[in-house]
C-alpha positions in Angstrom: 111.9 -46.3 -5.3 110.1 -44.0 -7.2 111.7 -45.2 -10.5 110.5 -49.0 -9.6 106.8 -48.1 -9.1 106.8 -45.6 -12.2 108.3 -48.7 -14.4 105.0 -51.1 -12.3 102.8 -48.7 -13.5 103.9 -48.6 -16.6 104.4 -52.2 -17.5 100.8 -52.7 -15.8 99.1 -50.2 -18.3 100.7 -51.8 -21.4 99.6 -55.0 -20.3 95.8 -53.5 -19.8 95.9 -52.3 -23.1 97.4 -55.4 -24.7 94.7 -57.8 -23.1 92.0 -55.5 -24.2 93.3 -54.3 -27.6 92.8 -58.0 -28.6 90.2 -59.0 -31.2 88.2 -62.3 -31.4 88.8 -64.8 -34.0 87.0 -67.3 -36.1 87.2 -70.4 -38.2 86.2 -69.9 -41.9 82.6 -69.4 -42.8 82.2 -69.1 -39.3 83.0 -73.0 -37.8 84.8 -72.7 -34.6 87.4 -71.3 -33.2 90.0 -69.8 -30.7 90.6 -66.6 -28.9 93.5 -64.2 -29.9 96.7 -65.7 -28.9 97.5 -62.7 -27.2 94.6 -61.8 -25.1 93.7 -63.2 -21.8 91.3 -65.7 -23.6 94.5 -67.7 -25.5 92.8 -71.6 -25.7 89.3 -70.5 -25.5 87.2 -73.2 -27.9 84.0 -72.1 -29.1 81.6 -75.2 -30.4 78.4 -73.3 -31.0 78.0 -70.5 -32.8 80.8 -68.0 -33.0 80.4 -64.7 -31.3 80.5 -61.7 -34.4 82.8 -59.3 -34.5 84.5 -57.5 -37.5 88.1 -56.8 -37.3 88.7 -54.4 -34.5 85.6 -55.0 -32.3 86.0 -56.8 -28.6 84.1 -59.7 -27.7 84.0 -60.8 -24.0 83.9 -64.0 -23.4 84.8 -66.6 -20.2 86.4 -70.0 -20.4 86.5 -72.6 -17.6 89.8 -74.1 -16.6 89.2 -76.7 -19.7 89.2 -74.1 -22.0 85.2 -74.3 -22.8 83.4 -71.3 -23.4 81.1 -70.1 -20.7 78.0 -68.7 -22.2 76.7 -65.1 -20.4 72.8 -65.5 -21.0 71.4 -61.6 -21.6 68.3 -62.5 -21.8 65.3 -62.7 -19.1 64.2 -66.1 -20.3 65.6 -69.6 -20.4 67.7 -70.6 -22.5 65.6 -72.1 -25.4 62.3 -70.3 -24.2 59.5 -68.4 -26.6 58.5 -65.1 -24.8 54.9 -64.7 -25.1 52.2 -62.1 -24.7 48.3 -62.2 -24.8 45.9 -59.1 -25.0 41.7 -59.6 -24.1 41.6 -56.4 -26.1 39.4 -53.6 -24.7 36.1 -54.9 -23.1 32.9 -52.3 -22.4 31.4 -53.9 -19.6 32.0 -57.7 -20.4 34.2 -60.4 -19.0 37.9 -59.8 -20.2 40.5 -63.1 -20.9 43.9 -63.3 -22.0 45.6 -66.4 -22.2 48.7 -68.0 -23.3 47.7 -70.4 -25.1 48.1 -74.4 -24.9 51.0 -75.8 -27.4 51.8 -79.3 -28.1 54.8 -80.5 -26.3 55.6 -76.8 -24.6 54.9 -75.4 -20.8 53.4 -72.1 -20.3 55.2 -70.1 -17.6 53.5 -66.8 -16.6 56.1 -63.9 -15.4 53.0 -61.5 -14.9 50.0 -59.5 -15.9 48.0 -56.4 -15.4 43.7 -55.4 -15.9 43.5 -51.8 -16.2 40.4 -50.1 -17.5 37.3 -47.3 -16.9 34.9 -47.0 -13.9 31.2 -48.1 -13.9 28.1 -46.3 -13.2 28.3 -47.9 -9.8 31.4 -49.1 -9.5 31.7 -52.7 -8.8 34.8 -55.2 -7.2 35.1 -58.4 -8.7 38.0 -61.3 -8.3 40.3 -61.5 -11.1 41.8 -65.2 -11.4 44.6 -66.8 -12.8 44.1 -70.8 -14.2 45.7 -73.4 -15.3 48.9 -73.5 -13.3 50.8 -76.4 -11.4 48.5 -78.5 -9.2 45.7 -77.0 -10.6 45.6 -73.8 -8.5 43.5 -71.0 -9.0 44.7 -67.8 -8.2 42.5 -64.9 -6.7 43.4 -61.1 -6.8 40.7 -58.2 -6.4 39.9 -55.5 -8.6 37.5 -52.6 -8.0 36.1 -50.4 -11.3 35.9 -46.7 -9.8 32.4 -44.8 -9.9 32.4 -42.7 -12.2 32.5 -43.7 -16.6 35.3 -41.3 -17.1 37.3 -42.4 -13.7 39.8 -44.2 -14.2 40.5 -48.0 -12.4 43.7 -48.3 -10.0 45.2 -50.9 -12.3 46.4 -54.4 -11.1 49.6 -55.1 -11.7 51.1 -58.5 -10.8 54.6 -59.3 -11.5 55.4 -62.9 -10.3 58.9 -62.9 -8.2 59.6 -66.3 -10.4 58.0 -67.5 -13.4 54.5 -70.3 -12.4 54.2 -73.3 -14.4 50.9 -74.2 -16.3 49.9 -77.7 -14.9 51.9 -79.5 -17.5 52.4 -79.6 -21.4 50.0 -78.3 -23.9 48.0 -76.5 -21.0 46.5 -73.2 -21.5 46.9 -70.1 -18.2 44.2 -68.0 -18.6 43.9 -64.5 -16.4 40.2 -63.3 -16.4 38.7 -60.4 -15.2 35.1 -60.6 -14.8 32.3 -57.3 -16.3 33.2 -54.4 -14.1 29.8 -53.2 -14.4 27.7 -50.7 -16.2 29.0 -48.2 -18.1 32.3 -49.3 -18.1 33.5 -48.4 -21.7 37.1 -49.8 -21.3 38.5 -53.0 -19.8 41.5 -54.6 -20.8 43.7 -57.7 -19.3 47.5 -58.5 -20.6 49.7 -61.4 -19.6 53.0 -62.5 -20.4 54.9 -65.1 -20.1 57.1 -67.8 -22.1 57.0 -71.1 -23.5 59.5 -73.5 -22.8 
């Protein structure tokens, strides 16, 4: 008995290492092509472009029963999407706005934003909005300047739990953040976002 799962174990670990010792292959000049014969990927078809490896190197990839590549998307963004970020700059006691700006033929989609900044003299509390999105909502958030010049402001953070549309193509969202008062030597507003 012992002999049979000693000879298991065995034949499992060479077959481990034989499906992972496997390197990715491509056409010439980088056209398509198929996975290593020998790996667990053996028909895999690649039409776009190839994944890069040099000889040695693994490349993970998943096929569906038809033998098409299944894409594994990394990144945060849709697939053909621009990340994009917009800075007011810093603001001494005046309104601060950061946009992403309209483009021809693209949606804006905001992911999030932030105002941080100084107090005032007196401290103040304005209302922080967000235009320009789908069914041309305005969103309201509030934001107090501290007392104090040299205090610094809670900051507002806003991460959206999904992207929000701009209200459709070539459409601008704007965050802005009114003047936070007198004395207030630093005011600052960032979005970001993508264009898709």
């Amino acid at each position: 008995m012992f002999r049979i799962l000693a000879l298991a174990a065995a034949l499992l670990a060479a077959l481990t290492i034989e499906a992972f010792a496997q390197t990715s292959t491509s056409g010439p000049g980088g056209t398509p092509g198929t996975a290593s014969m020998a790996s667990d990927l053996t028909g895999c078809i690649y039409t776009a472009t190839p994944p890069v490896a040099t000889d040695g190197q693994q490349i993970a990839t998943r096929c569906d029963p038809a033998g098409n590549l299944k894409v594994v998307q990394n990144s945060p963004y849709p697939a053909g999407a621009t990340p994009i970020t917009s800075t007011s700059g810093n603001q001494a006691n005046a309104q601060a706005i950061a946009a992403l700006p309209s483009t021809p033929n693209k949606t804006n989609w905001i992911t999030g934003f932030s105002v941080t900044g100084s107090g005032s003299t007196l401290g103040l509390s304005v209302l922080v909005t967000v235009t320009g999105l789908s069914g041309g909502a305005t969103l309201y958030y509030g934001y107090a300047s501290a007392v104090g010049v040299v205090v610094g402001n809670q900051p507002l953070i806003v991460n959206f739990p999904f992207p929000l549309p701009a209200n459709g193509q070539n459409t601008a969202i704007v965050v802005t953040c009114p003047a936070i008062g007198l004395g207030s030597s630093t005011n600052a507003v960032n979005v970001q976002g993508y264009q898709l």
